[in-house]
DRENZATI-213757 format. One line per 4 residues: number of its first residue (from 1); their letters; for each residue x, y, z of C-alpha. Coordinates in nm, 4 decimals. Example, Ala and Ser with C-alpha at 12.3 -4.5 7.8 and 13.67 -1.06 7.14 Angstrom:
residues 2
1> AS> 1.2300 -0.4500 0.7800 | 1.3670 -0.1060 0.7140
This chain:
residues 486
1> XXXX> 0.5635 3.5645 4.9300 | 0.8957 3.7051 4.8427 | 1.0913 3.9805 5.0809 | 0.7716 4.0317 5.2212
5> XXXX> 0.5869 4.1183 4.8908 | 0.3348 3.9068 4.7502 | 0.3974 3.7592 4.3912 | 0.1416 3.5814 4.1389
9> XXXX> 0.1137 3.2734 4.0901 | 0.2252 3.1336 3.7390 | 0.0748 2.8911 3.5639 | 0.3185 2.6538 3.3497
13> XXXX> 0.2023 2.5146 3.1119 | 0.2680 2.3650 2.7468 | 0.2809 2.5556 2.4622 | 0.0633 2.3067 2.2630
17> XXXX> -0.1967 2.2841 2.5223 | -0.2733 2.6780 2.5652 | -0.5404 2.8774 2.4072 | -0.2801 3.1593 2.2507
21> XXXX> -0.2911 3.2574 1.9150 | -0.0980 3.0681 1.8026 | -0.3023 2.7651 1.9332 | -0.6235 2.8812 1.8819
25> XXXX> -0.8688 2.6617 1.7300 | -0.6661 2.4041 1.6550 | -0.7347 2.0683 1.7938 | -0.9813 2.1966 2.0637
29> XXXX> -1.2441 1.8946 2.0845 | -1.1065 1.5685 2.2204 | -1.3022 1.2399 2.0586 | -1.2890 0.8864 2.0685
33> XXXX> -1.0189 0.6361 1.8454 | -1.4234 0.5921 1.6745 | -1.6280 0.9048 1.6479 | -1.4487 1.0524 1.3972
37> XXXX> -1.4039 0.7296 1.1760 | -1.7668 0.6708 1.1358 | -1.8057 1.0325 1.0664 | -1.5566 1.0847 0.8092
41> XXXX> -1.5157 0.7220 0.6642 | -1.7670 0.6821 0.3439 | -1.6436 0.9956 0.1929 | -1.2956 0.9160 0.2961
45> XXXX> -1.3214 0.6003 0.1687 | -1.4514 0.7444 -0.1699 | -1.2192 1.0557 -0.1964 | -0.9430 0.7969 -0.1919
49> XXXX> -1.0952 0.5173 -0.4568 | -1.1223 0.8592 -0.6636 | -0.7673 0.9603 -0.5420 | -0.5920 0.6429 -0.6679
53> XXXX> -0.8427 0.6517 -0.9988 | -0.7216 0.9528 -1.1375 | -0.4217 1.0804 -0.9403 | -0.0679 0.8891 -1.0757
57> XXXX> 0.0948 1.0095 -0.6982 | -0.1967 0.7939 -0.5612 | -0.1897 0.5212 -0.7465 | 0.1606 0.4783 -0.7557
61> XXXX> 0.1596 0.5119 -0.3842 | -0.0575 0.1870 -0.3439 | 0.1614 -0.0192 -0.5848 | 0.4543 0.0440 -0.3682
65> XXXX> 0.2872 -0.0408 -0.1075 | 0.1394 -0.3742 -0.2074 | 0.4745 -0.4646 -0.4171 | 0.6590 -0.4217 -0.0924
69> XXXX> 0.4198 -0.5853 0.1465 | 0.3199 -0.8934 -0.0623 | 0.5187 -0.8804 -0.3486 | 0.4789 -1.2238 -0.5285
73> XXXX> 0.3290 -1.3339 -0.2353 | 0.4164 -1.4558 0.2076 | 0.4529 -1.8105 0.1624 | 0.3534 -2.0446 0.4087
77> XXXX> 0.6481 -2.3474 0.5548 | 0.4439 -2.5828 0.7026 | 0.6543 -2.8955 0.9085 | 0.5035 -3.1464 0.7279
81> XXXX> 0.5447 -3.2364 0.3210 | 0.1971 -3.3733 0.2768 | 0.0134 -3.0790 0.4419 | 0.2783 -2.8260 0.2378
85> XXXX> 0.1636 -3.0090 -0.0597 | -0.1855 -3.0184 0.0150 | -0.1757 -2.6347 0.0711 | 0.0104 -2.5576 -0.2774
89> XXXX> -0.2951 -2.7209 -0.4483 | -0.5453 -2.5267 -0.2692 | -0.3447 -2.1911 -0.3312 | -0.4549 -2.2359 -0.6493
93> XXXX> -0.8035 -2.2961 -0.6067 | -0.8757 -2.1073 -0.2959 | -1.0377 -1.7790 -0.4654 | -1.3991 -1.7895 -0.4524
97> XXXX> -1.4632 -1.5752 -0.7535 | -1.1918 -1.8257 -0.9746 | -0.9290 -1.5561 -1.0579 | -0.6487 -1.5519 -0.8019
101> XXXX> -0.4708 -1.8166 -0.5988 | -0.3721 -1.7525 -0.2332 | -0.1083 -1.5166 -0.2954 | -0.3120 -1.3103 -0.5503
105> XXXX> -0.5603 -1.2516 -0.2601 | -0.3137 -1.1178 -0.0327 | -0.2107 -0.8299 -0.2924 | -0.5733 -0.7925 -0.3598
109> XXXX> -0.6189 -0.7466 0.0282 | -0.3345 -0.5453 0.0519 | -0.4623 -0.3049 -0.1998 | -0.8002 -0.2650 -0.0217
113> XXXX> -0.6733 -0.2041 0.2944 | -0.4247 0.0527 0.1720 | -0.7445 0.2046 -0.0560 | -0.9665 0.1806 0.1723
117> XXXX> -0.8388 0.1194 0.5287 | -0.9219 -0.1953 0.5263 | -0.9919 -0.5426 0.4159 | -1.2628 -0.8087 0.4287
121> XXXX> -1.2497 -1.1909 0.3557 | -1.5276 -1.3689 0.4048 | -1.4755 -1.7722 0.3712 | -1.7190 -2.0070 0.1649
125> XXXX> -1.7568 -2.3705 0.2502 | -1.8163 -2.6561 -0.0456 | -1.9804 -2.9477 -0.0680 | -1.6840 -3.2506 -0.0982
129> XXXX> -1.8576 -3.3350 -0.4355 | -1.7355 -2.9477 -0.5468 | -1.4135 -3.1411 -0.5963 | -1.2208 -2.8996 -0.4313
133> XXXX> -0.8674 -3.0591 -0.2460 | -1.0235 -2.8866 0.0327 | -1.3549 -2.7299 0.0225 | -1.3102 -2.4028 0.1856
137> XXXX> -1.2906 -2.0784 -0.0315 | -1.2191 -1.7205 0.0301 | -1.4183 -1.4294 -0.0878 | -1.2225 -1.1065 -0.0499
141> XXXX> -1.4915 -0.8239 -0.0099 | -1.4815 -0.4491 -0.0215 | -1.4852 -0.2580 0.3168 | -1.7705 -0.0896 0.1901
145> XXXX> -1.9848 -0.3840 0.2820 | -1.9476 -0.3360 0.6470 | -2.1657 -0.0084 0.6969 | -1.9815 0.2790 1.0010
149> XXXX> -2.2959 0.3847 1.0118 | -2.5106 0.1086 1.1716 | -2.5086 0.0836 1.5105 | -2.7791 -0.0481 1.7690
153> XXXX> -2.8094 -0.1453 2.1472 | -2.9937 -0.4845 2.3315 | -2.9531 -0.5715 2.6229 | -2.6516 -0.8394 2.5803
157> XXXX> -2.4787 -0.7369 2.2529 | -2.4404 -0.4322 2.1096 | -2.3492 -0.3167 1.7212 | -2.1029 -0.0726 1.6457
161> XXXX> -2.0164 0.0252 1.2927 | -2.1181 -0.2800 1.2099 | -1.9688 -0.4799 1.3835 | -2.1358 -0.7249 1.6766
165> XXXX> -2.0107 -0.7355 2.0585 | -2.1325 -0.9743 2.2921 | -2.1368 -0.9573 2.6782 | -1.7749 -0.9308 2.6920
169> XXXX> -1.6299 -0.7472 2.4517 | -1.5326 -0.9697 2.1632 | -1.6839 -0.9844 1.8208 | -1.9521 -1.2019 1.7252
173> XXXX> -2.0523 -1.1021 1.4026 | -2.0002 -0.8831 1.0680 | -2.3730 -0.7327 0.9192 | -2.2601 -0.6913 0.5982
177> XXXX> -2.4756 -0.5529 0.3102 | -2.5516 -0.8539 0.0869 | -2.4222 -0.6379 -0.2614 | -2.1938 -0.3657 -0.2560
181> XXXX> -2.4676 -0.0361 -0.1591 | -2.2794 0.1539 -0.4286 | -2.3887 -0.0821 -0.7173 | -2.6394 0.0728 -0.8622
185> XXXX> -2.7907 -0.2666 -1.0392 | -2.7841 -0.4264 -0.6744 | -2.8864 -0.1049 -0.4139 | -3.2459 -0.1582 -0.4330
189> XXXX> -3.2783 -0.4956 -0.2882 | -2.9857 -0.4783 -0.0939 | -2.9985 -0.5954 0.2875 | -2.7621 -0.6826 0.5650
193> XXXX> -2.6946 -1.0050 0.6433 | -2.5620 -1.1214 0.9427 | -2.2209 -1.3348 0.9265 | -2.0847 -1.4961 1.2117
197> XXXX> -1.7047 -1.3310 1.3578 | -1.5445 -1.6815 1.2905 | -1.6301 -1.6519 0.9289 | -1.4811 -1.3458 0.8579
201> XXXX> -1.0798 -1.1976 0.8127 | -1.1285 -0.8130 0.8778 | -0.7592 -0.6659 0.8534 | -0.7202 -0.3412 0.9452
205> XXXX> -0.4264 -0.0922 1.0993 | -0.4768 -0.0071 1.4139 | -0.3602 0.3425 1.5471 | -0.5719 0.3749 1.8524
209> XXXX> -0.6685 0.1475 2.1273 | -1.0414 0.0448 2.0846 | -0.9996 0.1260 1.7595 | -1.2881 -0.0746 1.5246
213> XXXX> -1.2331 -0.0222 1.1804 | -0.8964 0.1387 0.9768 | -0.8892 0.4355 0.7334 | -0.7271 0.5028 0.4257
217> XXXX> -0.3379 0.4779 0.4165 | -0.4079 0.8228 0.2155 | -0.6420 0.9855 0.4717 | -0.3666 1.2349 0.6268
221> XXXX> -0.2442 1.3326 0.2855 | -0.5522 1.3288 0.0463 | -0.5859 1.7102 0.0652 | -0.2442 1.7735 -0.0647
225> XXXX> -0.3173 1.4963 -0.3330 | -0.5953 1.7087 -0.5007 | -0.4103 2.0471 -0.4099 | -0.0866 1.9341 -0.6463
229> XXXX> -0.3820 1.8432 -0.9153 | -0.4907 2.1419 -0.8727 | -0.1684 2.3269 -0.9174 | -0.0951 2.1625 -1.1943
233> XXXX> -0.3794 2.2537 -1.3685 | -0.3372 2.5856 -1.3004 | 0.0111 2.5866 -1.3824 | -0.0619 2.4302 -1.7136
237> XXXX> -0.3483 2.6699 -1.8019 | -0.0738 2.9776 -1.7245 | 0.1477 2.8266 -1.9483 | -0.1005 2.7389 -2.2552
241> XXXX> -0.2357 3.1276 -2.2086 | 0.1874 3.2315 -2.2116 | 0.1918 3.0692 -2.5905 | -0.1454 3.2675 -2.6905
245> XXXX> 0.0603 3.5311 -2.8867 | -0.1407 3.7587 -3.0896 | -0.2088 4.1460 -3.1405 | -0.5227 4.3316 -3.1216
249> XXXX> -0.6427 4.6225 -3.3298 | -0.8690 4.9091 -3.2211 | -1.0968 5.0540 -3.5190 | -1.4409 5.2338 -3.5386
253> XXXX> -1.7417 5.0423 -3.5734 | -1.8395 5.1780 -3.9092 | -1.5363 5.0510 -4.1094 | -1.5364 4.8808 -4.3864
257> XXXX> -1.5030 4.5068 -4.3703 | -1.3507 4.5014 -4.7451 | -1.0956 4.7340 -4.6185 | -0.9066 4.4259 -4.3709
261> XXXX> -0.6993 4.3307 -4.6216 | -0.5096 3.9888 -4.6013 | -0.5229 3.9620 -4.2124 | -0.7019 3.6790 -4.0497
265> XXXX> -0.8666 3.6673 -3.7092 | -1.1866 3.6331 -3.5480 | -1.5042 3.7947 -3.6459 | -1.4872 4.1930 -3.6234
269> XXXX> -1.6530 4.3034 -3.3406 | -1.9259 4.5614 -3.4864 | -2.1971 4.7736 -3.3441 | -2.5127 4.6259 -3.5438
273> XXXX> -2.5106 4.3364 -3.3825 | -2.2619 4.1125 -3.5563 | -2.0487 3.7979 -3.3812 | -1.7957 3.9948 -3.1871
277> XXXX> -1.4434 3.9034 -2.9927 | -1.5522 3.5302 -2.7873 | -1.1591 3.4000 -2.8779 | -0.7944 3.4048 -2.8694
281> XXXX> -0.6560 3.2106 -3.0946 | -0.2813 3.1793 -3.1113 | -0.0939 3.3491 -3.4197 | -0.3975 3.5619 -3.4681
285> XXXX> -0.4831 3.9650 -3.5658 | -0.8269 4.0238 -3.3316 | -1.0188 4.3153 -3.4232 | -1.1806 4.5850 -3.1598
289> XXXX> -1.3733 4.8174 -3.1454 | -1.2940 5.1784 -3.0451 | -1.4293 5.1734 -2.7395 | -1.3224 4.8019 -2.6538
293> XXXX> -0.9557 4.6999 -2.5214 | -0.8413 4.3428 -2.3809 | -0.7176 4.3200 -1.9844 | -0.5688 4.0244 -1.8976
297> XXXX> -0.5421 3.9231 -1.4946 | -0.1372 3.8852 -1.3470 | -0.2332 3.6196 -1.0485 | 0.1021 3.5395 -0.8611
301> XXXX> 0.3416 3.3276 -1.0298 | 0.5836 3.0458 -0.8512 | 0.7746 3.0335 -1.1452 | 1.1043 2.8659 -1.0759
305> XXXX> 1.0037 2.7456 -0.7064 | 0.7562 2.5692 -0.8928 | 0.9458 2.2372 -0.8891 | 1.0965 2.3170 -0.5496
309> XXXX> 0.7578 2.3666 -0.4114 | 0.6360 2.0247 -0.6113 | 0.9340 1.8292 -0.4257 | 0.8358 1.9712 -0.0872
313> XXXX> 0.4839 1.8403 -0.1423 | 0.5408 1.4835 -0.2722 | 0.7998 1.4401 0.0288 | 0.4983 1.4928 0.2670
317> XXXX> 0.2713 1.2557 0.0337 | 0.5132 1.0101 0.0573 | 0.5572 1.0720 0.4625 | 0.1896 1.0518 0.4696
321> XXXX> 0.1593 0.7209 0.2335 | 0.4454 0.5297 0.3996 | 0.6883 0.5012 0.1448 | 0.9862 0.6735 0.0239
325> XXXX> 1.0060 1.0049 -0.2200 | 1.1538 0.8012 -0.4798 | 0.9457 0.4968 -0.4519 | 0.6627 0.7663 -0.4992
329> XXXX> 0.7817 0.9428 -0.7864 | 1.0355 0.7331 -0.9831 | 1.3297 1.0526 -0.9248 | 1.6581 0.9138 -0.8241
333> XXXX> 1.8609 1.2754 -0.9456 | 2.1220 1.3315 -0.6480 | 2.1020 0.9581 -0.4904 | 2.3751 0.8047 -0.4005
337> XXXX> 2.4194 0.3958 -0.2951 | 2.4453 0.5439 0.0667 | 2.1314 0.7597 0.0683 | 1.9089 0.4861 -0.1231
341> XXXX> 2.0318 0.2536 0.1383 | 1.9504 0.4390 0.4316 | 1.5871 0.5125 0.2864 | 1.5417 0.1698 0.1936
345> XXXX> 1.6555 0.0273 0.5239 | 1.3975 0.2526 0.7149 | 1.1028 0.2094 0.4940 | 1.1825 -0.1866 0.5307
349> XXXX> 1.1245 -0.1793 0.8872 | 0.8242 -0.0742 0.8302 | 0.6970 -0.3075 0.5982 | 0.8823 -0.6022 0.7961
353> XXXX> 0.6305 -0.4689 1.0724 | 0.3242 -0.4533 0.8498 | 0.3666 -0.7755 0.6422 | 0.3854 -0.9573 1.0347
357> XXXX> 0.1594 -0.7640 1.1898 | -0.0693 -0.6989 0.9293 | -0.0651 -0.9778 0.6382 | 0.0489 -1.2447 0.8504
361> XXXX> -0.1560 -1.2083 1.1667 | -0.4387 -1.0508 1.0700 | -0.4658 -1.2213 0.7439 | -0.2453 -1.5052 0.6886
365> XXXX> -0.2456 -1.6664 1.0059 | -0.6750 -1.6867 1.0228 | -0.6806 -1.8286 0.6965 | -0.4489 -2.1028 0.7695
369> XXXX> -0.6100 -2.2142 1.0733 | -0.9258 -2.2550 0.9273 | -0.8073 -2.4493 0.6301 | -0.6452 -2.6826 0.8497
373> XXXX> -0.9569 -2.7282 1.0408 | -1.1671 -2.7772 0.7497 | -0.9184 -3.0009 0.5788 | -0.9154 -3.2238 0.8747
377> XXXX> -1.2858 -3.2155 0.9711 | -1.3853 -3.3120 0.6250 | -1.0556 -3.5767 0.5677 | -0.9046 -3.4410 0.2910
381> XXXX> -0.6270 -3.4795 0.5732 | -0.5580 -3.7420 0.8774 | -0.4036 -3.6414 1.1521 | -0.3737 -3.8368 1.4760
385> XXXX> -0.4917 -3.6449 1.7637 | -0.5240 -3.2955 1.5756 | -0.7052 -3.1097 1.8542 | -0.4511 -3.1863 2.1028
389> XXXX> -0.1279 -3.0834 1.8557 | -0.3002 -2.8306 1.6535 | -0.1263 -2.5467 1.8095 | 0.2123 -2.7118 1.6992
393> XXXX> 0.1214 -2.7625 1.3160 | 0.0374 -2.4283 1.3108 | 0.3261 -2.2990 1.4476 | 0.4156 -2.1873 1.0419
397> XXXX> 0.7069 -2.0011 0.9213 | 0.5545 -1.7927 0.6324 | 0.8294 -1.6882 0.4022 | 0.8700 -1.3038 0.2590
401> XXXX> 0.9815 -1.2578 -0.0709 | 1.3584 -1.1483 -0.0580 | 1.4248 -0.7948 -0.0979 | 1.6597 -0.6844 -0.3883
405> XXXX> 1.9772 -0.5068 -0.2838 | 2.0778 -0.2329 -0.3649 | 2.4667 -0.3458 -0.4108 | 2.4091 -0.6996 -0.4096
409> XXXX> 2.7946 -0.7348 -0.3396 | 2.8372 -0.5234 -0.0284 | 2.5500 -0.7051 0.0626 | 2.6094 -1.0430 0.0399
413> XXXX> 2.9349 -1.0075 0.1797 | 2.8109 -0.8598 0.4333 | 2.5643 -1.0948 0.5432 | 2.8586 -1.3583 0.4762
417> XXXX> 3.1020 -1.1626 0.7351 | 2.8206 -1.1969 0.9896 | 2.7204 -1.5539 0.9852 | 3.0833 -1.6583 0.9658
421> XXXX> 3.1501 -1.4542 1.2372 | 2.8845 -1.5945 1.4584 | 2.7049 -1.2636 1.4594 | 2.3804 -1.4057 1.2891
425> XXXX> 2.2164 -1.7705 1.2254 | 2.1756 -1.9535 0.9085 | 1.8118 -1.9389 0.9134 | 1.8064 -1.5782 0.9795
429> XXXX> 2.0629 -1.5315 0.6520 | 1.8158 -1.7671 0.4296 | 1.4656 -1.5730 0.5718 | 1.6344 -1.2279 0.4477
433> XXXX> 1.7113 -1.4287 0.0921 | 1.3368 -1.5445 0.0943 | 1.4330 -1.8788 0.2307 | 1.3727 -2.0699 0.5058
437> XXXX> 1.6545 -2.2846 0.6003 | 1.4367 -2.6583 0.5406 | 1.3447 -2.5127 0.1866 | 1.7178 -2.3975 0.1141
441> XXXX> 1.8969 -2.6969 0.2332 | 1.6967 -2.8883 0.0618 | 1.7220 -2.7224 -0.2890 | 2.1066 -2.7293 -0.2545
445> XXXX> 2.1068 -3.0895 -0.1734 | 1.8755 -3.1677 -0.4875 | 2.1351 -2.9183 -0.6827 | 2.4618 -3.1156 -0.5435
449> XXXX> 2.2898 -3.4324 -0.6251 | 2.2254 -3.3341 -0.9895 | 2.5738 -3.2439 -1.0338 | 2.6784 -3.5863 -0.8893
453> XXXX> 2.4755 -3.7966 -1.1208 | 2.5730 -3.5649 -1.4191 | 2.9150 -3.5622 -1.3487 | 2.9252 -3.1797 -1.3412
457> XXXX> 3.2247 -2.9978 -1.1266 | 3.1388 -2.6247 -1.0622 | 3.3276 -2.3297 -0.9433 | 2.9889 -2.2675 -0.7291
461> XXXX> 3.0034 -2.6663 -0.5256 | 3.2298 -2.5826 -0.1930 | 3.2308 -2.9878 -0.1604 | 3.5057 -2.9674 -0.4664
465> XXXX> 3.6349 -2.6237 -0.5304 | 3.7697 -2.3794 -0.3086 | 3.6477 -1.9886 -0.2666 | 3.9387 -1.9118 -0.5634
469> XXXX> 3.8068 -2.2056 -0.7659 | 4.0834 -2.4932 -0.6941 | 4.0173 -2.8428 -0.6582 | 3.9279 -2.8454 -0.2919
473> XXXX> 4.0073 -3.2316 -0.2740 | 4.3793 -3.1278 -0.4155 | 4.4028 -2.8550 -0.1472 | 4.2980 -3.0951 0.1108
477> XXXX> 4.5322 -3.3872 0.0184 | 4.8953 -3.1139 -0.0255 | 4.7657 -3.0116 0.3547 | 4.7210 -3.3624 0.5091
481> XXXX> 5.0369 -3.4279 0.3060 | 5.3222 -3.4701 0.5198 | 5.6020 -3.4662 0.2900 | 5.4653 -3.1637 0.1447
485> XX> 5.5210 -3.0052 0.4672 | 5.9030 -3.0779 0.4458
């Protein structure tokens, strides 16, 4: 009521929840953080192996990705030298199929989960006469093994996309398919087997709460992926048929062949039934008939927006695949040291957040707990009262490879400035450097103590030059030096 007068109500509302035109049709049905995953994720899942097969956006989008993540691999730092050296030899024994060590499984994980949306590890106990230094392997698995399709009810577990719940909520167990169901040699006596939850690494990104099983790092982008193929093709096609040049003559059917003369072509198109036009052939005189002519189609051109338009595209394929434009593509034209940086600095945030969220919990961290239990149990180590300090030996520092800088001057002296100034801890300094602070004290020490027993005196040993590369013992005597001072 206003002055009396009556005066609809209006609804408010958001513009992205209303039915206008604008809106219509767009995002109308509401689902689940699973529905659509089982739905969609076999042919996802096989649009992207295809994708990264074929596509050099796509496959050059998973090699930044793994490169970045894993690089030449997270390295545990456990706090004790015999269980650190226990652990390097089993790195390099720990692949159940014999090709990788430890930190060859983690790219190989990395890739799968990037290709696929996820990851599988399955571990393999040995017999102690295998002669393993532990025996515990680890068979890394394609997600294809674990079926989104299979699910069932009982009364006190249920199966969803493969994947056992019991009573509470918390997995149980993995039925995986025995083979992989798209080997054809293997598909016909293939069957699920069921593997117990404790037995198996699944690593997966999780977008969704509830969410059971990860997608392709591609998924949102894999449309575009085949659309630039596409365009490509058809822009190379346009450009072979711009090259075709040629010229066409019109004659009557009953001329004489003998009378063509020293021109070249294809076969005269004739009225009795001879080989007519079928070809263009660059460079080339083509023959017609009177009543035949030649129309070529003028579809839309892009011409010089072309590469604009290519740009615009790969940007969003790199949005879409995590990484940067030029990580994607190789082009650095117009990048400056400030622009890189600011790129770079972003995108590692990200994969500081993956490689701990991702490779280390996920993955890393399962794996080392159940070596260390299986290392114990079966004595390859002795450790008094393990059960009740377990949590504490695995209380690892695993160790990132350093990332290269992109003015390694700036930013050293940077990160100098800073832990000088208080700002930022030693250990923090050595973990961005691919250190942790035991492993880098330690290899300086065993440096300094070469150059003692060698006699050596370097410009790079603050014990006995100073930052200009003087004698620091000389500087420290003329200071203590009272007559000096005089």
């Amino acid at each position: 009521m206003r002055d009396g007068k009556m005066v609809p109500l209006v609804k408010a509302q958001y513009e992205g929840g209303s039915n206008s035109r604008r809106m219509a049709g767009k995002g109308t049905v509401s689902t689940g953080p699973n529905g659509p995953i089982a739905r969609s994720l076999p042919l996802l899942q096989a649009r992207s192996h295809n994708a990264i097969r074929n596509n050099a956006y796509a496959s050059k989008a998973q090699q930044a990705y793994v490169s970045n993540l894993v690089g030449s691999g997270i390295v545990p730092q456990w706090g004790c030298e015999h269980i650190q050296k226990l652990w390097d030899c089993w790195a390099l024994e720990c692949d159940a199929d014999g090709v990788d060590n430890f930190y060859g499984l983690q790219a190989l994980a990395a890739s799968s989960q990037f290709e696929a949306g996820e990851a599988l590890g399955r571990f393999r106990y040995r017999r102690v006469s295998d002669g393993l230094c532990v025996p515990l392997q680890i068979q890394v698995i394609e997600a294809e093994h674990l079926d989104p399709g299979y699910s069932q009810a009982f009364d006190s577990r249920i199966i969803k996309m493969g994947i056992e719940f019991d009573g509470i909520g918390q997995r149980s167990a993995y039925h995986l398919w025995r083979y992989h169901p798209n080997e054809q040699l293997t598909a016909t006596h293939n069957q699920r087997v069921r593997v117990p939850a404790d037995n198996v690494v699944h690593m997966f990104r999780r977008a969704r709460p509830g969410q059971l099983r990860g997608v392709p790092e591609l998924t949102s982008v894999i449309i575009r992926l085949y659309e630039i193929d596409e365009m490509q093709d058809a822009t190379l096609s346009r450009q072979k048929l711009a090259q075709l040049f040629g010229a066409f003559v019109k004659r009557k059917s009953n001329h004489d062949p003998e009378d063509e003369g020293p021109f070249f072509g294809t076969q005269v198109s004739m009225s009795d039934g001879s080989e007519g036009f079928s070809e263009f052939t660059p460079g080339g005189v083509h023959y017609l008939e009177d009543d035949e002519e030649i129309t070529f189609s003028t579809p839309p051109d892009i011409g010089a927006n072309y590469t604009e338009w290519l740009r615009t595209e790969l940007l969003a394929v790199a949005a879409g695949a995590g990484i940067t434009y030029e990580q994607l593509t190789g082009d650095l034209k117009g990048v400056n040291y400030s622009s890189i940086r600011a790129g770079l600095l972003e995108f590692r945030r990200r994969a500081e957040a993956l490689q701990a969220q991702l490779i280390v919990h996920q993955w890393c961290r399962r794996i080392a707990a159940k070596w260390l239990d299986v290392a114990v149990t079966s004595g390859a180590l002795n450790i008094a009262n393990y059960w009740a300090n377990r949590a504490g030996i695995l209380a690892i520092d695993w160790i990132a490879p350093r990332w290269q800088w992109v003015d390694p001057l700036k930013e050293i002296s940077a990160l100098l400035m800073q832990v000088r100034a208080g700002f930022k801890p030693r250990s923090e300094a050595a973990a961005e450097l691919g250190w942790s602070l035991d492993q880098l004290d330690g290899a300086i020490a065993k440096s300094n103590a070469s150059a003692d027993k060698y006699g050596l005196v370097l410009d790079s040993d603050p014990r006995i030059t100073s930052k200009n590369g003087g004698l620091q013992q000389a500087v420290d005597l003329l200071a203590n030096d009272p007559e000096q001072e005089e």
